[in-house]
N, C-alpha and C positions, 0 to 999 in steps of 0.2 A: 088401539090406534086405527083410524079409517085411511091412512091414506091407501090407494090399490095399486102404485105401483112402485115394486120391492129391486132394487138394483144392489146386487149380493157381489163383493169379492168371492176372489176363490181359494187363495192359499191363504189357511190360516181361519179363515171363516167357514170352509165349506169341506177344505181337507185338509187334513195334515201332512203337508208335502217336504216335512224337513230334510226326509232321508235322500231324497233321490235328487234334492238340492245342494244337500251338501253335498253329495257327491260327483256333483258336474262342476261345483266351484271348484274341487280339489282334483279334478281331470284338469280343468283349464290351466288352474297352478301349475299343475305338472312340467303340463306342455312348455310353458313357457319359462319352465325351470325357475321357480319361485317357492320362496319357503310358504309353508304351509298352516292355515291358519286356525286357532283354536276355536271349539264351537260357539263358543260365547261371539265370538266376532264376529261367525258365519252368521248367526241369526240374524244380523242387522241386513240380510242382503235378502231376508225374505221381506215382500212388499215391496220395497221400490222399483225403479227400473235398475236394472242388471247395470246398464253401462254406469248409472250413477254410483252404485256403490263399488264398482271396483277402480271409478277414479274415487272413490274417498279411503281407497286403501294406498294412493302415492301412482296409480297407474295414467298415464297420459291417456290423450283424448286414444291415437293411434294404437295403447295397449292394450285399453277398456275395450273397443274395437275389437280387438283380436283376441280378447278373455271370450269375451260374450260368443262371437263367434267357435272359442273353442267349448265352451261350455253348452252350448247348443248341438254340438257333434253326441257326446255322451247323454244329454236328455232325450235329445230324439228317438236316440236308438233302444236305450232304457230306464233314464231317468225321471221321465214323469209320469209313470205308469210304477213309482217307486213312492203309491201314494196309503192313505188309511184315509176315509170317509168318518168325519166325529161323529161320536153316538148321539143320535136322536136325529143328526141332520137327514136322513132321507126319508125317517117319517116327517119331519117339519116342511121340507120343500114337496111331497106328496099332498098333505092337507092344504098349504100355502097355496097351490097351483091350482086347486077346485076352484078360489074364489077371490085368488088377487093373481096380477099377469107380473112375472119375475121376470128379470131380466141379467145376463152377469156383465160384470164392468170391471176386469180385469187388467194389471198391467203386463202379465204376460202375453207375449202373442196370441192374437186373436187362435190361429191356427195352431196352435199347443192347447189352448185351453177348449177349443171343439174335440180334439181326440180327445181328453180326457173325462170331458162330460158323456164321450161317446163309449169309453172304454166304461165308466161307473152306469151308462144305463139311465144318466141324467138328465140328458138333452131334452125327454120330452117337458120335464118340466116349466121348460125355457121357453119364451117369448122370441128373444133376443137373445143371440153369446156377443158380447165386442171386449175385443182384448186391443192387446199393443200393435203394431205394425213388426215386419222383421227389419227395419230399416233406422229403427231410434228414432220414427220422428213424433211418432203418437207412440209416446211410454209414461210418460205423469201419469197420476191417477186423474189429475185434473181435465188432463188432456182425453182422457180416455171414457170419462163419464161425459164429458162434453157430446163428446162424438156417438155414446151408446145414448142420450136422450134426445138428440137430433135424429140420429136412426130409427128410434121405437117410436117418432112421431110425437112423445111426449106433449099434450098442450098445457098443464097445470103444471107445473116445478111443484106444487103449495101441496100434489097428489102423490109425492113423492119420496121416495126412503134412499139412502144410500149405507148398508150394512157393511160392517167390514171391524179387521182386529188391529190395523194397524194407524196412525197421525195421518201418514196420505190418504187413510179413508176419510178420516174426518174431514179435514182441509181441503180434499176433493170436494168432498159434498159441499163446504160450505162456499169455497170459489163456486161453483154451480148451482147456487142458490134452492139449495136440496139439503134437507133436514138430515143428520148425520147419526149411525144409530153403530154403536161398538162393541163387540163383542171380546170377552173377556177371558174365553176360553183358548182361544188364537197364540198369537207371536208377540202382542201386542204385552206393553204394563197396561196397569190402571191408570196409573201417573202417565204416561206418553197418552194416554186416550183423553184424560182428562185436561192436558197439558195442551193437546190443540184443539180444545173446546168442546169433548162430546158429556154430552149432559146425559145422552138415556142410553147406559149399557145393560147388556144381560152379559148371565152367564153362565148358559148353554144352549144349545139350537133350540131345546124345549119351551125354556123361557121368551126366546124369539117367539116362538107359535103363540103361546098366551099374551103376547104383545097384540096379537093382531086378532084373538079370539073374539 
């Protein structure tokens, strides 16, 4: 593939951050004296925005609010640094970075997702980090790759990759008129990938690399 410029999620595509996720969901639970939920259910809460799925567990707007808020107490402190790097990804973002400019398009917080590229040693790889806002108001993936290709100046969309394991990858990309690439290693099914439209998955970081060999 030629296009040169690679706009990568982070959970799921780039780390496997189940563990220090699930366990700021079930900090915030805590707190707010809520039963506790199975991991099968957690996983739907990797990818999207925070506030959104814990109004799809029955929490009002003002609960979701105050989940995320508590759930952010427990990550900061130690939960996203409760991450594992998949194999092959840091040699594939190493070779990637000689001769295409990466950028990430996160729906985490911007400022969670630089310490952790800071803590992995990965930032230089990076053009561009743009994540969420702390405020809910940029948390779509939609929203958030909008805002990371008006940043990096982008003048081609037609130059461009949006990688990732989850549907809001895809459907980001394709609302931003950016060619949508899945990876199948992630949090993601087949079926959810294929189900909102991504036609070219791999599946492993390596196969990524030989996309763009």
């Amino acid at each position: 593939m030629q296009q040169n410029h690679l706009f990568f999620d982070l959970d799921g595509t780039i780390i496997n951050s189940q563990k220090g996720i699930f366990s700021s969901i079930r900090y915030a639970l805590k707190k707010m004296n809520l039963t506790d939920l199975p991991d099968e259910k957690l996983l739907s809460f990797i990818g999207p925005p925070l506030i959104t799925s814990f109004k799809k567990i029955g929490m009002t707007e003002e609960q979701a609010v105050q989940a995320v808020a508590y759930y952010r107490e427990y990550y900061q402190a130690s939960g996203m640094f409760e991450i594992t790097p998949y194999m092959g990804i840091k040699e594939t973002l190493d070779q990637l970075a000689t001769k295409k400019k990466l950028y990430l398009a996160t729906s985490k917080p911007e400022i969670f997702a630089k310490a952790i590229l800071d803590f992995l040693k990965f930032t230089p790889y990076f053009t561009g980090i743009y994540g969420a806002d702390m405020d809910n108001k940029r948390a779509e993936k939609t929203e958030v790759l909008a805002y990371a290709i008006a940043s990096s100046g982008l003048k081609d969309k037609n130059d461009a990759v949006m990688i990732g394991d989850r549907e809001n990858d895809i459907l980001g990309a394709k609302e931003n008129a950016v060619l949508p690439i899945g990876v199948l290693y992630g949090f993601g099914t087949i079926e959810e990938l294929k189900d909102a439209g991504g036609e070219i998955l791999v599946e492993s970081p390596l196969k990524l690399l030989e996309l763009f060999s």
